[in-house]
C-alpha positions in Angstrom: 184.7 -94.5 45.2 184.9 -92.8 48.4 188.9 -91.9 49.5 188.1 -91.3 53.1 191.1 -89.1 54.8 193.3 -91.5 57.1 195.2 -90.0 61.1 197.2 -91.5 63.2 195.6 -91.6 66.8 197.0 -93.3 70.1 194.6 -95.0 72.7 195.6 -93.1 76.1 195.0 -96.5 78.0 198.7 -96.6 78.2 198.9 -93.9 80.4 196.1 -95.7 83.2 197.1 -94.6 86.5 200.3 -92.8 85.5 199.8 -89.6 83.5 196.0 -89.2 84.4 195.8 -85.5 84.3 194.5 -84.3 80.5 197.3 -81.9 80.3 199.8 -84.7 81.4 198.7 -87.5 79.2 198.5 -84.7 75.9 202.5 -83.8 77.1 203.5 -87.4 76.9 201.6 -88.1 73.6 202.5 -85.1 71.5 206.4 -85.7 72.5 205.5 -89.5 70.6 204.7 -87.5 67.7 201.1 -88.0 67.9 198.0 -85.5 67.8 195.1 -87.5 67.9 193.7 -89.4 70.8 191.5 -92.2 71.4 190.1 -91.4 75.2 190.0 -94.6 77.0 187.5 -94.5 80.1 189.6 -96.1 82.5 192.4 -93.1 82.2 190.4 -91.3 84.1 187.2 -90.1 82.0 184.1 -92.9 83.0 180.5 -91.5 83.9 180.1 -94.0 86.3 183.1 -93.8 88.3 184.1 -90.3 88.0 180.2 -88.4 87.9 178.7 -85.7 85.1 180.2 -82.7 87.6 183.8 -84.2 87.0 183.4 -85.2 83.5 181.9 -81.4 82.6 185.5 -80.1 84.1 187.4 -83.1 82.8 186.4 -81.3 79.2 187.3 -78.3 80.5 190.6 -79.3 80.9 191.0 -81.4 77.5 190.3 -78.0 76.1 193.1 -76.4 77.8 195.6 -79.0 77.0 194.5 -79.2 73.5 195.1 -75.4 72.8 198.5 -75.9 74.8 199.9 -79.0 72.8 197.8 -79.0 69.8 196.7 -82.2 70.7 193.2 -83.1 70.6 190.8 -86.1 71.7 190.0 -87.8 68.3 187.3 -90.9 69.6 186.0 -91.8 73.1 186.7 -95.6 73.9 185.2 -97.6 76.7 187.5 -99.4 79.2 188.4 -102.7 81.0 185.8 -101.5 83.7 182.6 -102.3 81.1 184.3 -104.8 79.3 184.5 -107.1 82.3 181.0 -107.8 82.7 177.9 -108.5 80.9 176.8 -105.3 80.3 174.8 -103.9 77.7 173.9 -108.1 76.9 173.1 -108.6 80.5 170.5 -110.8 81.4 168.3 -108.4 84.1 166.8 -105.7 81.7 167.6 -103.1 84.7 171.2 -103.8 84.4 170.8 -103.4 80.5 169.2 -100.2 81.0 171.6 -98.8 83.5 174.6 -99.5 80.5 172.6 -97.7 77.7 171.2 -94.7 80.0 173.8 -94.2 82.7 177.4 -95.3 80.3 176.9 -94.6 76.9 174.3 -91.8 76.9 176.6 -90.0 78.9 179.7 -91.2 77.2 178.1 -89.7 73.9 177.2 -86.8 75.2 180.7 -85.8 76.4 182.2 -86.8 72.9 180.1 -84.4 71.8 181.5 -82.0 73.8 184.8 -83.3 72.8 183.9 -82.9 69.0 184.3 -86.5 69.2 183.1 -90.1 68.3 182.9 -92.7 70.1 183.7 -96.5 70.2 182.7 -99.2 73.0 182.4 -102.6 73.8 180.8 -103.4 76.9 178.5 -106.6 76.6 178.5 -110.6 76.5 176.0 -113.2 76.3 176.3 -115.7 79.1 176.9 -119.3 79.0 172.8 -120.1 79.8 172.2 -117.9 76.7 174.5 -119.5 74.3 173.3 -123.0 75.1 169.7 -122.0 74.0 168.7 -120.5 70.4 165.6 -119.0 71.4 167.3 -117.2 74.3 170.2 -116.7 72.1 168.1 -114.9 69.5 166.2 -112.6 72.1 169.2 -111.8 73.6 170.7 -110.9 70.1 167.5 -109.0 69.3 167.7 -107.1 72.6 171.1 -105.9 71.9 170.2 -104.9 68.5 167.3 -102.9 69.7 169.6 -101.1 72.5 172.4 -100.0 70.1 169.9 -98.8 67.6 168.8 -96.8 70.0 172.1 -95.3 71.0 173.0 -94.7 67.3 169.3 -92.9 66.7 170.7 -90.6 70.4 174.3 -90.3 69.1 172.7 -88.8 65.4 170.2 -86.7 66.9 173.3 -85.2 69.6 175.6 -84.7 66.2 178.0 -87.4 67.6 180.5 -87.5 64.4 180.3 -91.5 64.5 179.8 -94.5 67.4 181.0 -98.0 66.5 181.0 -101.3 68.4 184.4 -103.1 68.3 184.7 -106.7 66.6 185.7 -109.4 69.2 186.9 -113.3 68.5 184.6 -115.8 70.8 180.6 -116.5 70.3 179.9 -114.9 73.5 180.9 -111.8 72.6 179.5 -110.3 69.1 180.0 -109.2 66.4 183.3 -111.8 66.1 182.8 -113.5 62.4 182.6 -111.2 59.6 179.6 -112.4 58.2 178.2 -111.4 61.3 179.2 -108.3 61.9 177.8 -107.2 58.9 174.5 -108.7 59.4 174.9 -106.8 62.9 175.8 -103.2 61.5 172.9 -103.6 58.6 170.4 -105.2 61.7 170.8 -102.0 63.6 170.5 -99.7 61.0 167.4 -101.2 59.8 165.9 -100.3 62.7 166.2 -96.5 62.2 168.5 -95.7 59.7 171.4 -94.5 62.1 174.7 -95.8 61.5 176.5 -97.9 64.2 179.7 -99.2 62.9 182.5 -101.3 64.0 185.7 -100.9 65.2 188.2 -103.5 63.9 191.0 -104.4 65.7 194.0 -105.8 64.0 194.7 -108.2 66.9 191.0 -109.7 67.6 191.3 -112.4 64.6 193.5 -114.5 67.3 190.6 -116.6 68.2 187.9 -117.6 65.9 190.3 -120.4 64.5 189.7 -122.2 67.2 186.0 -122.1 67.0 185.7 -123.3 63.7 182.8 -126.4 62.7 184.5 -129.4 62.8 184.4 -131.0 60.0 183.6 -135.3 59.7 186.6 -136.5 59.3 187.5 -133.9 62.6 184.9 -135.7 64.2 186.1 -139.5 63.3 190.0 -138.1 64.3 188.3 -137.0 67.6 186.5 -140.2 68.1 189.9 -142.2 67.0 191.4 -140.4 69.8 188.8 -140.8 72.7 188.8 -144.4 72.6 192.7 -144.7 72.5 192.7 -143.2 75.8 193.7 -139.6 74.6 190.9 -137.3 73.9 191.9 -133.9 73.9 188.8 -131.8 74.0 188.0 -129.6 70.4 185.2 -127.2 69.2 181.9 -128.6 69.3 179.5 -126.1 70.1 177.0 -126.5 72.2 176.7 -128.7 75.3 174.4 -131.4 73.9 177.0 -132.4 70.8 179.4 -132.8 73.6 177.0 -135.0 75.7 176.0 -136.6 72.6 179.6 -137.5 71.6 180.8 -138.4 75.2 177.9 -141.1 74.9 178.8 -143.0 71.5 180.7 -146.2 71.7 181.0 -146.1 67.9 180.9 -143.2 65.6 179.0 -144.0 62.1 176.9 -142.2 59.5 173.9 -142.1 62.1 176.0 -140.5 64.9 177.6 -138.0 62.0 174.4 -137.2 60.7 173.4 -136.6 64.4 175.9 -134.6 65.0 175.7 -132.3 62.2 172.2 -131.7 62.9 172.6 -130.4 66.8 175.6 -128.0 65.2 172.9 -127.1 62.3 170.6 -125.7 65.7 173.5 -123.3 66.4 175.2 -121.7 63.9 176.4 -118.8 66.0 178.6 -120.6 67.7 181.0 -121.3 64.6 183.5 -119.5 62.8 185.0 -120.1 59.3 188.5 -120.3 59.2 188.8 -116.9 57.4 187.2 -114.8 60.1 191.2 -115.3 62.0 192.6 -113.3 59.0 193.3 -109.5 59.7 192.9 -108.9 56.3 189.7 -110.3 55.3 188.2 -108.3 57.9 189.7 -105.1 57.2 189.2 -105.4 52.9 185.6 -106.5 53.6 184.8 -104.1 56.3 187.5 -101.4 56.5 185.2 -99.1 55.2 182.8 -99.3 57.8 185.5 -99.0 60.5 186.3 -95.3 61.4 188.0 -96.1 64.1 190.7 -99.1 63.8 193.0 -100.5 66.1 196.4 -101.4 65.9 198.3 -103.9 67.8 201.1 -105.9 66.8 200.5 -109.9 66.9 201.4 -112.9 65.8 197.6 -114.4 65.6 197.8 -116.6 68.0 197.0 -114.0 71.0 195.7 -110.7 71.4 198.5 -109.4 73.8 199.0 -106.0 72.3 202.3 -105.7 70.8 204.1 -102.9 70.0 205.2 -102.0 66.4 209.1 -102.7 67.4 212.0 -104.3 65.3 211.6 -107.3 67.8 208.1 -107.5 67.3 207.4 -106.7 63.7 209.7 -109.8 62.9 207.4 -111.9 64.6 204.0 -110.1 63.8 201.7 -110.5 60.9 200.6 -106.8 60.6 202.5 -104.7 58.1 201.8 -101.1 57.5 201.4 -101.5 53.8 199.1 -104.3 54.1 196.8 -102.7 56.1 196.1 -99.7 54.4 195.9 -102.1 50.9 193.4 -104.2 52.1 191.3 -100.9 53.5 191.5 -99.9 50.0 189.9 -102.8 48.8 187.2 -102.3 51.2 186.5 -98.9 49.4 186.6 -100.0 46.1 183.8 -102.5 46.4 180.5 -101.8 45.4 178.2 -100.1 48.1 175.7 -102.2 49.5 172.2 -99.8 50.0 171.6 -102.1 53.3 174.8 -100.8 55.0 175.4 -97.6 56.5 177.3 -94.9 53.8 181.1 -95.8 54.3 183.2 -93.6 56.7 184.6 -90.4 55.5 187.5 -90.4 57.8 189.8 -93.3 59.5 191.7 -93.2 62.6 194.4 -96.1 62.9 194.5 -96.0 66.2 197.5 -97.5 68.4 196.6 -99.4 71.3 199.0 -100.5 73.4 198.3 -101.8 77.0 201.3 -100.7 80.0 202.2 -104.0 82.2 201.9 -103.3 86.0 205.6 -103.1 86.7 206.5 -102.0 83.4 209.0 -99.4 83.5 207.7 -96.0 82.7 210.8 -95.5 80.3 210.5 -98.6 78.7 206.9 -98.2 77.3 207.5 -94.5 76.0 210.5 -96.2 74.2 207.9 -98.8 72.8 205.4 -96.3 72.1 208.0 -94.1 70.3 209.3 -97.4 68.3 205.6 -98.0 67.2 204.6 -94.3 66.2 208.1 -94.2 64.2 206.7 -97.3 62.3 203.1 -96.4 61.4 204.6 -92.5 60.7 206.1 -94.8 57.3 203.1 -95.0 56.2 200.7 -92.1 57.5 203.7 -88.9 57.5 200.9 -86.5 57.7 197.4 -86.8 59.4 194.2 -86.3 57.4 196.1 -87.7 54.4 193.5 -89.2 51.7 193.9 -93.3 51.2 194.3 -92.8 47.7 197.3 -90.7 48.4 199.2 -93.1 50.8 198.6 -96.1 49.1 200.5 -94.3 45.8 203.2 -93.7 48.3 203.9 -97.7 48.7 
């Protein structure tokens, strides 16, 4: 059994537009207590906003402030700039290209300058795709084919690792577990260079509600549309909508109708397990070097900090998480997957409100770092060591 070593990192997205100088944001995080960074794009560090001439003395300076504070950039993260668009999934090839050659080529090549990996999401199918299999699967096999080829560039450049984060709606993949691991053993088919995953302890918040409804779902629904109060549920695809808005009675013809438009898109469905942190993390921990943490009580993703307040509420507990990564290790291998990560980064990501008072999110920060220093009191700590500590 591998007993990968386990750090504490902090996603620098906090300090967006506030401490945006390297040697400012590495002051702030090694007061919290915290050495490692996760370098999110949008503070300050994105190839196509801020150009290779900036980004070659951008390094320069992460250099300076990591020999000054001892704090050093751990992973390179993409921002809310690529995540708000189609991206790497777009449907113009030139736009697709433009991600892969002018975004993360670059982006891997400065976290190798950085003695870094790197971790990204930046694509999503479009309605039009999702409400037709064939395009669905090109699309799908299009992405595949683009992120293979990034992890073939990222092993050849030395890149320590690059992983695509796990997300909670159909249009943006992987978001079940079942696929994301068909997605991580798809790509590395393709040339035997690992792209993993980033999990992300609050991104479980939505597949419950994309879940296949069941028949008696379906007759409740129908029960409900003709007494006058249909409330709209999970059905997929467009056409067992239209289907279902045209039945004036619902039998075994119109169920068996149903089931076999849902049977044509299978990607559009969740089971009710892939909304539970821990599934996720003791079935694919290990193939998640870089992990997110974010308080949440699983009904949204609105990045929490690890406070008394919030840690009442919350579902994520320190000792849980690193249990159910154990888990993931002691599993046996699976020769179509990637070798399991030698090294975790449990990385807090906590997002800074607009008129959020500078004091008041260091004093979340600090509250969160306290917590999660419980469990991980020294960085580069083996698993095996910290869960004997619980």
């Amino acid at each position: 059994m591998k007993d990968p070593k386990i750090y504490l990192g902090i996603d620098n997205c906090f300090a967006s537009k506030r401490w945006t100088e390297p040697m400012e944001w590495a002051n702030v995080i090694r007061n919290l207590g915290v050495y490692y960074v996760e370098a999110s794009a949008d503070t300050e560090c994105d190839p196509l906003y801020m150009g290779k001439e900036y980004l070659d003395d951008w390094c320069v300076k992460v250099n300076k402030a990591r020999e000054a504070t001892g704090v050093m950039v751990k992973n390179f993260y993409s921002g809310h700039g690529t995540y708000a668009t189609l991206g790497l999934a777009h449907t113009d090839k030139r736009v697709r290209e433009r991600f892969l050659k002018e975004w993360l080529m670059p982006m891997a090549k400065t976290a190798k300058k950085a003695g870094a990996g790197l971790g990204f999401f930046c694509h999503a199918f479009s309605d039009s795709v999702l409400q037709n299999p064939k395009s669905y699967s090109e699309a799908y096999d299009n992405l595949i084919k683009d992120l293979a080829a990034l992890a073939k560039f990222s092993e050849e450049l030395g890149l320590q690792y690059i992983g695509v984060e796990q997300m909670y709606s159909p249009h943006q993949v992987p978001w079940t577990v079942s696929g994301a691991r068909k997605m991580i053993k798809d790509i590395y088919a393709i040339g035997k260079a690992p792209c993993y995953i980033t999990i992300d302890t609050g991104h479980q918040s939505g597949q419950y509600k994309f879940t296949r409804p069941t028949d008696l779902d379906l007759e409740l629904m129908f029960r409900e549309k003709i007494n006058g109060n249909y409330i709209t549920k999970w059905l997929g695809p467009e056409s067992a909508y239209r289907l279902f808005d045209g039945y004036t009675k619902l039998g075994e013809k119109e169920l068996k109708e149903l089931n076999k438009e849902f049977d044509r898109y299978p990607y559009l469905f969740a089971e009710k397990e892939d909304s539970d942190t821990y599934r996720w993390l003791s079935e694919l921990g290990d193939m998640s070097p870089i992990i997110h943490l974010q308080q949440t009580d699983g009904v949204s993703s609105s990045h929490w900090p690890f406070t008394p307040e919030y840690n009442k509420a919350g579902k994520i507990k320190g000792d849980e998480v690193l249990k159910a990564i154990f888990k993931a290790y002691s599993k046996e291998c699976d020769e179509e997957m990637p070798v399991q990560c030698d090294e975790i980064t449990l990385t807090i990501e906590m997002f800074t409100g607009t008129a959020q008072l500078n004091r008041d999110s260091l004093a979340k920060l600090r509250s969160t770092v306290e917590y999660w220093r419980n469990y991980i009191p020294t960085d580069g700590m083996r698993l095996s060591e910290l869960i004997e500590r619980l």
